[in-house]
C-alpha positions as CSV (number, residue, x, y, z in Angstrom):
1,X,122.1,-13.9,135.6
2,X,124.7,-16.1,137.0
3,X,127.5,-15.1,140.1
4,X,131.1,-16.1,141.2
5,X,132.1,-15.3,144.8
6,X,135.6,-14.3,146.5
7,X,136.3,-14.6,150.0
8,X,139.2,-12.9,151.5
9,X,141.0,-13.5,155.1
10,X,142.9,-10.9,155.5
11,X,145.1,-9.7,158.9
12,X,141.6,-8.0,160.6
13,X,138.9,-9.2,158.6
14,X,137.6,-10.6,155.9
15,X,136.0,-9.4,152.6
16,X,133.2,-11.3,150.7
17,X,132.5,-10.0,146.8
18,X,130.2,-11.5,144.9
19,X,130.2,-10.6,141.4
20,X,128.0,-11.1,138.0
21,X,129.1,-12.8,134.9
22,X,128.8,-9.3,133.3
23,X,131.7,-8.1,135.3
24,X,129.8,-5.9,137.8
25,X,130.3,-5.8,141.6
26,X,126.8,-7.1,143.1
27,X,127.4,-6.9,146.5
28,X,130.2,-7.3,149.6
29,X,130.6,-7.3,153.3
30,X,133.3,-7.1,155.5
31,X,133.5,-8.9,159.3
32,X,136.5,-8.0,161.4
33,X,138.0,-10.4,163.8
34,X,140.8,-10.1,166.6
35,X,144.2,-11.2,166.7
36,X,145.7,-12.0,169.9
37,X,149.0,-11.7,171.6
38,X,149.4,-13.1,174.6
39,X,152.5,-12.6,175.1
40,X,154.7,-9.6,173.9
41,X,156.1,-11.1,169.9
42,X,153.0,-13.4,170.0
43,X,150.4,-13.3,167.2
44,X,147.3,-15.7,167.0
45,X,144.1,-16.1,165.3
46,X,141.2,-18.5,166.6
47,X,140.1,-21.0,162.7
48,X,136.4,-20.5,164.4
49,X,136.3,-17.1,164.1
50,X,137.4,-17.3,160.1
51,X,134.6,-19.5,159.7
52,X,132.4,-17.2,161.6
53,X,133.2,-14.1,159.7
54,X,132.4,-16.5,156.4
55,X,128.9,-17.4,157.5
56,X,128.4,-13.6,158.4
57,X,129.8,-12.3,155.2
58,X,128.2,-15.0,152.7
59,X,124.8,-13.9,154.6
60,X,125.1,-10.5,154.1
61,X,125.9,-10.4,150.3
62,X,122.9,-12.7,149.9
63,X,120.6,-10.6,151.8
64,X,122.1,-7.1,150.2
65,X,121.8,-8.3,146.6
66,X,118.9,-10.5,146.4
67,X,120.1,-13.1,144.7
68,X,119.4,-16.8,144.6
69,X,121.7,-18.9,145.9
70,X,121.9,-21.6,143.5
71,X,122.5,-19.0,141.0
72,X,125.8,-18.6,142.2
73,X,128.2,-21.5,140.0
74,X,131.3,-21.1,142.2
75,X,133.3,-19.6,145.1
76,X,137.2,-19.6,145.6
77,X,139.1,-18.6,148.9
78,X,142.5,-16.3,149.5
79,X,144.2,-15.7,152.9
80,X,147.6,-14.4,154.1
81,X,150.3,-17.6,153.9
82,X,152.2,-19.3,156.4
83,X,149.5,-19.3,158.7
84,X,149.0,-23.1,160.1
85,X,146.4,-24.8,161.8
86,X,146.9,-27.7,163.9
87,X,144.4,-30.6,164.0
88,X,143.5,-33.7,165.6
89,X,141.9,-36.7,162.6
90,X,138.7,-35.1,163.0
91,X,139.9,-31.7,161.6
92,X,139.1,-30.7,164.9
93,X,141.8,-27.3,165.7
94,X,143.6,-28.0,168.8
95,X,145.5,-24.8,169.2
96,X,144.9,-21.0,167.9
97,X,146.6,-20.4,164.8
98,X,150.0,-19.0,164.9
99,X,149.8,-15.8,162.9
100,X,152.4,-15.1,160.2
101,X,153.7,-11.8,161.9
102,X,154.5,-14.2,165.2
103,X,158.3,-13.9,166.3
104,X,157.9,-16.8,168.7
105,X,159.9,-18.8,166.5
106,X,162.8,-16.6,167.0
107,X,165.7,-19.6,167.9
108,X,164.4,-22.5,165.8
109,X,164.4,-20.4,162.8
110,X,168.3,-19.2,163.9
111,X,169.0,-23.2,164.1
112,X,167.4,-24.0,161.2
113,X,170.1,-20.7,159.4
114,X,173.0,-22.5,161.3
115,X,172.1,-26.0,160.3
116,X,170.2,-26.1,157.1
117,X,170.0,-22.9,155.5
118,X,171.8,-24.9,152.4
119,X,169.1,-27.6,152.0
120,X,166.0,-25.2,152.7
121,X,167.7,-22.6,150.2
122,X,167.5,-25.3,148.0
123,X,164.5,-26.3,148.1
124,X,162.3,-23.9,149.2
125,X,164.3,-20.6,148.1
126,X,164.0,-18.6,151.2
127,X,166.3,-18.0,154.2
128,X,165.0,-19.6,157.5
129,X,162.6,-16.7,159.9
130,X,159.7,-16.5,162.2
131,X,157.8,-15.8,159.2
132,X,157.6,-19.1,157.8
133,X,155.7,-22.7,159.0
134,X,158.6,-24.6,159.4
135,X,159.9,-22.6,162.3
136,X,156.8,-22.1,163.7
137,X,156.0,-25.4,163.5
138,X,159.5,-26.7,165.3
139,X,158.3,-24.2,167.9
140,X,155.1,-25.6,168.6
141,X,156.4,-29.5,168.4
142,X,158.9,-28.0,171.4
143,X,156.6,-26.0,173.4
144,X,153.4,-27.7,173.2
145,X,154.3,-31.3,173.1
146,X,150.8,-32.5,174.1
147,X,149.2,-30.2,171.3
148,X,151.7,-31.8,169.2
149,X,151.2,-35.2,170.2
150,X,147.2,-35.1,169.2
151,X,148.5,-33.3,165.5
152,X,147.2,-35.7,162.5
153,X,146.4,-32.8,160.3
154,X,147.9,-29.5,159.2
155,X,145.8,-27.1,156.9
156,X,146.1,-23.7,156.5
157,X,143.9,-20.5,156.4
158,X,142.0,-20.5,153.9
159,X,142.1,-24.3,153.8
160,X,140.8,-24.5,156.8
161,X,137.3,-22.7,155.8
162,X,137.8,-24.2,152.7
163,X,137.3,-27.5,154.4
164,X,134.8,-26.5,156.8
165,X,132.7,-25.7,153.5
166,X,133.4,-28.6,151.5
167,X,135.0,-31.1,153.9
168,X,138.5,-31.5,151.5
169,X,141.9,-32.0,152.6
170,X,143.8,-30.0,149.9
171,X,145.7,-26.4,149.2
172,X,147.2,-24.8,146.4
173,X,150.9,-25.1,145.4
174,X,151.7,-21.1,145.6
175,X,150.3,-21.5,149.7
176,X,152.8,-24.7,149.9
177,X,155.5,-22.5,148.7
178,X,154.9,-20.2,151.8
179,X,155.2,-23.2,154.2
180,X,159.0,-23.8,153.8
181,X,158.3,-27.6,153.8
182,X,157.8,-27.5,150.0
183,X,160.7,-28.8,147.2
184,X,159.8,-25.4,144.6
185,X,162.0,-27.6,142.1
186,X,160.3,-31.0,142.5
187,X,156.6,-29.6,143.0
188,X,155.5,-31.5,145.8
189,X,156.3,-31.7,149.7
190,X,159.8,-32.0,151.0
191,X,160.7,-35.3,152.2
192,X,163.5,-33.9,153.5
193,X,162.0,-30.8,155.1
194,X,159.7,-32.8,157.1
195,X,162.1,-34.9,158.6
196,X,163.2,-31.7,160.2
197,X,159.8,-32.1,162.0
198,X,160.0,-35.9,161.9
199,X,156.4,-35.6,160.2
200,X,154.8,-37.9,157.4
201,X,154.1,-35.6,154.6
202,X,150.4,-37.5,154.9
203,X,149.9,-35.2,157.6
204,X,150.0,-32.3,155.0
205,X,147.6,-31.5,152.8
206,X,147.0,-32.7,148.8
207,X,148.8,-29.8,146.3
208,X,146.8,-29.0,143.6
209,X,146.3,-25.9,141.2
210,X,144.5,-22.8,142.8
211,X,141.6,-23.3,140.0
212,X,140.6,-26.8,140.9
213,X,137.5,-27.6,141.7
214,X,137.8,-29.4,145.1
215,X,134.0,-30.0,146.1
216,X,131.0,-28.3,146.7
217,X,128.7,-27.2,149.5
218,X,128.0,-29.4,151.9
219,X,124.4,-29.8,153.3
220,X,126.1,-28.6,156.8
221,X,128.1,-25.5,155.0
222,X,124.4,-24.4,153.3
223,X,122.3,-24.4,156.4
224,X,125.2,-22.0,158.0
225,X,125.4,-20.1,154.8
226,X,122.8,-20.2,152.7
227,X,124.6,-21.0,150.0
228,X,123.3,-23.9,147.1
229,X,125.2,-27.6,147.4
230,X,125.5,-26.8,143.5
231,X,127.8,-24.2,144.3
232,X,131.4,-25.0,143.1
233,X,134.4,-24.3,145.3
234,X,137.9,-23.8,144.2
235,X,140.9,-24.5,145.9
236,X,142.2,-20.9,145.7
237,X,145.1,-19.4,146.7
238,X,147.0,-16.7,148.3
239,X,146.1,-13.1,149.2
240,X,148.8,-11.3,148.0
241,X,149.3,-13.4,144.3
242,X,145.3,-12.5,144.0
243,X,146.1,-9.2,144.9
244,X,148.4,-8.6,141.9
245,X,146.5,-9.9,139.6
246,X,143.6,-8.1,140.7
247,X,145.6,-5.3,140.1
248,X,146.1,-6.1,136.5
249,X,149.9,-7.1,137.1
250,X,149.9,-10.2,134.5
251,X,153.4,-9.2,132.7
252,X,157.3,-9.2,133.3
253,X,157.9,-6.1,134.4
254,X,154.7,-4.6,136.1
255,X,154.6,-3.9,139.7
256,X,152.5,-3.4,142.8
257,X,153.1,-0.9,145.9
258,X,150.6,-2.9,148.8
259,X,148.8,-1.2,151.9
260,X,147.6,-4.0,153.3
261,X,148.2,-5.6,157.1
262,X,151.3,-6.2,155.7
263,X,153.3,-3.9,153.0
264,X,154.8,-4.8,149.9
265,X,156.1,-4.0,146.8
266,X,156.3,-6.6,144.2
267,X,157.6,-7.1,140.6
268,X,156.1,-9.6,137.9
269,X,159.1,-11.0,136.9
270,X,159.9,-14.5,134.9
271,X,162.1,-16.0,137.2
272,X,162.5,-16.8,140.9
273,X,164.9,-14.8,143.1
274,X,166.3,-16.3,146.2
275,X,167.2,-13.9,148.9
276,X,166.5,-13.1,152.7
277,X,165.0,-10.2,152.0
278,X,162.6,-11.3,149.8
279,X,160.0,-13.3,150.1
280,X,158.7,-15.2,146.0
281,X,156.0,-17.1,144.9
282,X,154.4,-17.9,141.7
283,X,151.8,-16.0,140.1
284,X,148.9,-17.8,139.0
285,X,149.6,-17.0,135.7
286,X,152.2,-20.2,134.6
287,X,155.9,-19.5,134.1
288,X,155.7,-16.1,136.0
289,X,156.9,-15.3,139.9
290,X,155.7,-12.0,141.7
291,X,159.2,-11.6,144.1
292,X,159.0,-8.7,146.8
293,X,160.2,-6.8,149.3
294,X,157.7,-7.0,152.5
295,X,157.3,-4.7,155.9
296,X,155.7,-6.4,158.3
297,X,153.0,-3.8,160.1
298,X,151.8,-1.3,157.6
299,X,148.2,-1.0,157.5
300,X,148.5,-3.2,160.5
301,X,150.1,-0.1,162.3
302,X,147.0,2.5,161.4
303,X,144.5,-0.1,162.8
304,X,146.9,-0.8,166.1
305,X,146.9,3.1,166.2
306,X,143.2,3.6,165.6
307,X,142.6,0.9,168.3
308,X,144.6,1.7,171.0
309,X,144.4,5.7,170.5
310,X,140.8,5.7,169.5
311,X,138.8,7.8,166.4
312,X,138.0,6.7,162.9
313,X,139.9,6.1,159.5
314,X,138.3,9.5,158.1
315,X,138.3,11.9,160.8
316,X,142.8,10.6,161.6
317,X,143.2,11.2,157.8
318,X,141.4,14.6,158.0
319,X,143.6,15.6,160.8
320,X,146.7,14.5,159.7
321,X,146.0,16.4,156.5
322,X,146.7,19.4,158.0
323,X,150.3,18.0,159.2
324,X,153.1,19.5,157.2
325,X,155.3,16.9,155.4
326,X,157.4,15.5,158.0
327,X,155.7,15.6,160.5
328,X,156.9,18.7,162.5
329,X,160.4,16.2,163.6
330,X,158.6,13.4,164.5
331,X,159.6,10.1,162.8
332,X,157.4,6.6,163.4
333,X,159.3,3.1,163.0
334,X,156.4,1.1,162.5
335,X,158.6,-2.3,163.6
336,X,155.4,-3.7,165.8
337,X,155.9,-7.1,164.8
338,X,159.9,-6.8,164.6
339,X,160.9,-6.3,160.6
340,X,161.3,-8.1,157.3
341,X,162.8,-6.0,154.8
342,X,165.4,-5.2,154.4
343,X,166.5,-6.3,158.0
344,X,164.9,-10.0,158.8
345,X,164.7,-9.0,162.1
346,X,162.2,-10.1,164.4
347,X,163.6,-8.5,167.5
348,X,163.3,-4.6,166.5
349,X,160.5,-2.5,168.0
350,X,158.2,0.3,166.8
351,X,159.1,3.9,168.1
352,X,158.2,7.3,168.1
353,X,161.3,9.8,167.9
354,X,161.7,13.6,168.2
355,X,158.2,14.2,169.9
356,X,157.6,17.6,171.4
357,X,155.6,19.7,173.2
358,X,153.7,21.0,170.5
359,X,152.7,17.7,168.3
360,X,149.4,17.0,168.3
361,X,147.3,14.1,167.5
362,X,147.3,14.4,164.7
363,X,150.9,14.8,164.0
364,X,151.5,11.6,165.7
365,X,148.6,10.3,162.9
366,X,150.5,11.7,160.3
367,X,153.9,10.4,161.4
368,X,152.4,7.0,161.2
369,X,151.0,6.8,157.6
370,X,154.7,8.4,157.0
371,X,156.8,5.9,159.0
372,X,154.5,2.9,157.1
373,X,155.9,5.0,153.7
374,X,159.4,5.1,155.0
375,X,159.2,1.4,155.3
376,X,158.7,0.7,151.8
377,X,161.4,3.0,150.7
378,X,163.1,1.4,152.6
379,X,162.0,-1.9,150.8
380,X,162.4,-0.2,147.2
381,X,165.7,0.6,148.0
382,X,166.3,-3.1,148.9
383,X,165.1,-4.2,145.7
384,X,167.1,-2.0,144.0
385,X,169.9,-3.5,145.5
386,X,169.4,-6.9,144.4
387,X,168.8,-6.0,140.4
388,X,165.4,-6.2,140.3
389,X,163.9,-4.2,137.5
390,X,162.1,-1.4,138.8
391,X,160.6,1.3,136.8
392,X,158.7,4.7,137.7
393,X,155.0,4.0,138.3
394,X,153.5,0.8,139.6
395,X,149.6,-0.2,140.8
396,X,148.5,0.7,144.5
397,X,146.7,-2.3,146.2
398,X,145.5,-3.2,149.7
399,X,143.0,-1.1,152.2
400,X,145.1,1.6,153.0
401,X,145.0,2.4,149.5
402,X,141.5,3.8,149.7
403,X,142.9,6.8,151.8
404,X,143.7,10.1,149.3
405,X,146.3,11.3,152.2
406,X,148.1,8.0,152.3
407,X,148.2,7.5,148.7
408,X,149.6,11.0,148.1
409,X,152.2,10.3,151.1
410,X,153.4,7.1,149.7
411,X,153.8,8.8,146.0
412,X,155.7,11.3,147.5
413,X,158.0,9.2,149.6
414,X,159.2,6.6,147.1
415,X,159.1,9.3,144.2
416,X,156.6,7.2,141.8
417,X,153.4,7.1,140.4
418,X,150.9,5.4,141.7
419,X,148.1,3.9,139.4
420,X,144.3,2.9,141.5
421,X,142.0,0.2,140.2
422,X,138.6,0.7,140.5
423,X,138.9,-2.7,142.1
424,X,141.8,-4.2,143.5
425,X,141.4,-6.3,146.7
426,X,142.3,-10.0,147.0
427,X,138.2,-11.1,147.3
428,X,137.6,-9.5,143.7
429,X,140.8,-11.6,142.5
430,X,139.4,-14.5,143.9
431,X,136.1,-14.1,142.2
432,X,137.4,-13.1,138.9
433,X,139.5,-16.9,139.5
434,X,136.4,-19.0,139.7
435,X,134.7,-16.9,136.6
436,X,137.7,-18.2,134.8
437,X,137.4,-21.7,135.9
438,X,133.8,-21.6,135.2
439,X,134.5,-20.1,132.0
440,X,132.7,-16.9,132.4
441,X,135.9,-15.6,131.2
442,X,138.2,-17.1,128.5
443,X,141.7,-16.5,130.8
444,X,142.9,-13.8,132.9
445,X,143.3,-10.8,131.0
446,X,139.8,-11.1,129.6
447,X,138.5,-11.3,133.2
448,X,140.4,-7.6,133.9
449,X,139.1,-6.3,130.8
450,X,135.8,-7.1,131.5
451,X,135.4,-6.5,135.2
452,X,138.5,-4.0,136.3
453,X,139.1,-0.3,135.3
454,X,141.4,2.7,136.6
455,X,140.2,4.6,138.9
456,X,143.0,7.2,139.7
457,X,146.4,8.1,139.0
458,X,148.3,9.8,141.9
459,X,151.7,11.7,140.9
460,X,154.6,12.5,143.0
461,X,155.2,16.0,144.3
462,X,158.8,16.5,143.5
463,X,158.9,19.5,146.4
464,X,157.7,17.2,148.9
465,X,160.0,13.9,147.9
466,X,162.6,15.9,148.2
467,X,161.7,16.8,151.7
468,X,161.4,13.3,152.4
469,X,164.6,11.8,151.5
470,X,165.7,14.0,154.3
471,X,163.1,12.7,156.6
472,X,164.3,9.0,155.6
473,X,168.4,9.7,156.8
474,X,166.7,10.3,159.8
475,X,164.6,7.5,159.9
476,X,167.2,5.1,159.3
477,X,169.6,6.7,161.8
478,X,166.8,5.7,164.5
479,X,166.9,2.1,163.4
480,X,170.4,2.2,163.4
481,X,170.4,4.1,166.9
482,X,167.9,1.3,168.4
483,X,168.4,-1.5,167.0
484,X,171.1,-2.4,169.5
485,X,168.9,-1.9,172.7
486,X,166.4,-3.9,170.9
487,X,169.2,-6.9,170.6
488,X,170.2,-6.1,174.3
489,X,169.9,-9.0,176.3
């Protein structure tokens, strides 16, 4: 029996799966590891402990299944975008890694809107925010001019490991499309988006596809591992993009409702569409995009809850089962990180609203997994806006998906049905991409047909969505309410 591997980075932790050529889930393992913020807006991630969690995770699945190493043909990588890593010419990091949900970047991404928003438009179809590399980036060229000064390479996440495995220089051309320093017409590196950071595009990576074989394992990388220096690695790509099509969303049309770190809804559509309040890359099927809507802290709020207020995924959800719809008044805007859709706006706040003597706990659990809900009404309602086809029912992807409570909750809020994979997370993507590449699988619909079933179907309560649209005019009138003070200088 021969294997394929996926390793995911996601916002906590990341997921290795390693599955068989006969389309059956062998084994995975998930490390956690911290993200900092030392300062209030401030979001970092240290490369080494990436790289750690790999070594732990690629471990474990070999010690859990049993299997030999060099029967494994090839392994391929995913990780959130826009998440850089800045290195001297020995791929040594010199910083931690500014973290995608960072607002640091607040100003040079307002004087990139006021300058350039044209050109960058252009080019890389997205409005200027702290979101994206290229503010981030002007940031760190400002602030840490030293750091800056040793800077001969930039790779990102998944690169980064990537690298450390296989000792390329390389990323996909769907993570280069997150950077905001790529030309989505031409296909290749901006000139002229550099020269905003008066960089040579040598110091970037080499695009290539996401099922490329860039190397293999390097001696080093199999005495941390364990892994075979037969083993094939792919470039990969992004998490969300593996995500969908983990999810089975390969056609115009189909859509995705994400509970991830971040949340998202996203349609497969066959066209790009440029706006603010979306953020669009291609799919890794060719001549299709997967636009969406995105809200910045959504299973990233339950974990900063669970931390900070202590107790378990399972024992919260049990308690805030026996919540009534609503919350008993009290409303969650789960703004920790400021908010993308549909407000790009890094300066808003999370709040709890309307809290009384008598909420518990677990109301306060409950309002939570509701705010997160709210949120992507919020971002339906922005897609709906801007014509995007939406229908009724769409697939439910990312961790928070595993929880009955928050699946129901999220039917119920944006009134749709909500489909569960047996297996939808970005590490089984990943793994399906390097069966393909290693032609376990003929393309990508024969890798879902053989590896990925439904699981459950989870239907709106009518009763209850109609409870909620009432709980979401009050939602919004506490945005509108703070947003203001949050602005206040």
């Amino acid at each position: 029996m021969k294997y394929v591997l996926g390793i995911d980075f996601g916002g906590g932790a990341s997921k290795a799966t390693l599955l068989s050529v006969d389309g059956k889930i062998v084994a995975t393992n998930t490390v956690e590891y911290p993200t900092h913020y030392p300062k209030n807006g401030w979001s970092e991630q240290d490369p080494d402990d990436w790289y750690r969690a790999t070594k732990e995770n690629i471990i474990a699945v070999l010690q859990k299944s049993g299997v030999d190493a060099s029967d494994i043909l090839a392994l391929s990588l995913d990780a959130a975008t826009h998440t850089a890593v800045l290195m001297d010419e020995n791929f040594t990091p010199l910083h931690p890694a500014i973290y995608w949900t960072d607002t640091r970047s607040t100003e040079e991404s307002a004087y990139l809107r006021a300058h350039y928003a044209e050109l960058i438009n252009e080019q890389a179809f997205h409005t200027p925010d702290t979101i994206w590399t290229l503010p981030q980036l002007m940031w760190a060229k400002k602030n840490l001019p030293e750091i800056w000064k040793k800077t001969r390479k930039i790779l990102f996440a998944k690169d980064y490991v990537r690298h450390r495995l296989t000792g390329d220089y390389v990323t996909d051309y769907i993570e280069a499309e997150g950077s905001m320093l790529f030309d989505f017409n031409k296909k290749c590196w901006s000139r002229e988006l550099c020269d905003l950071l008066e960089i040579d595009t040598a110091m970037l990576p080499t695009i290539v596809s996401p099922t490329d074989i860039v190397g293999n394992i390097t001696p080093e990388a199999a005495a941390d591992t364990g892994l075979s220096t037969s083993t094939a690695v792919l470039c990969g790509t992004t998490d969300t993009v593996m995500e969908v099509f983990a999810a089975g969303a390969v056609e115009k049309g189909q859509m995705t409702v994400k509970l991830a770190t971040a949340g998202r809804i996203c349609v497969i559509t066959d066209r790009p569409y440029k706006s603010r309040h979306l953020v669009t890359y291609s799919h890794v099927l060719p001549d299709l995009w997967y636009p969406g809507s995105a809200t910045k802290s959504c299973a990233a709020s339950f974990r900063w809850y669970r931390d900070t207020f202590g107790g378990d995924y399972m024992e919260l959800d049990e308690g805030a089962s026996n919540v009534p719809v609503g919350s008993d008044g009290l409303i969650f805007n789960p703004y920790l990180n400021g908010e993308l859709t549909p407000y790009a706006d890094p300066a808003l706040c999370a709040s709890f609203i309307g809290i009384r003597a008598g909420h518990t706990k677990a109301h306060f659990t409950r309002a939570v997994l509701e705010g997160v809900a709210m949120s992507l009404l919020d971002c339906k309602k922005a897609l709906e806006t801007l014509g995007l086809p939406l229908g009724d029912s769409a697939v439910i992807i990312g961790g928070g998906s595993k929880s009955p409570l928050w699946r129901q909750i999220t039917a119920d809020v944006l009134g749709m049905t909500l489909a569960e994979k047996k297996y939808a997370d970005s590490s089984f993507g990943s793994a399906m991409l390097a069966g393909i590449r290693m032609g376990v699988w003929a393309d990508p619909k024969a890798a879902l047909a053989a590896c990925n079933a439904d699981k459950s179907v989870t239907k709106p309560n009518e009763e209850n969505h109609a409870a909620y649209e009432k709980v979401f005019e009050r939602y919004k009138a506490v945005h509108d309410a703070l947003a203001p003070i949050y602005h206040a200088k």
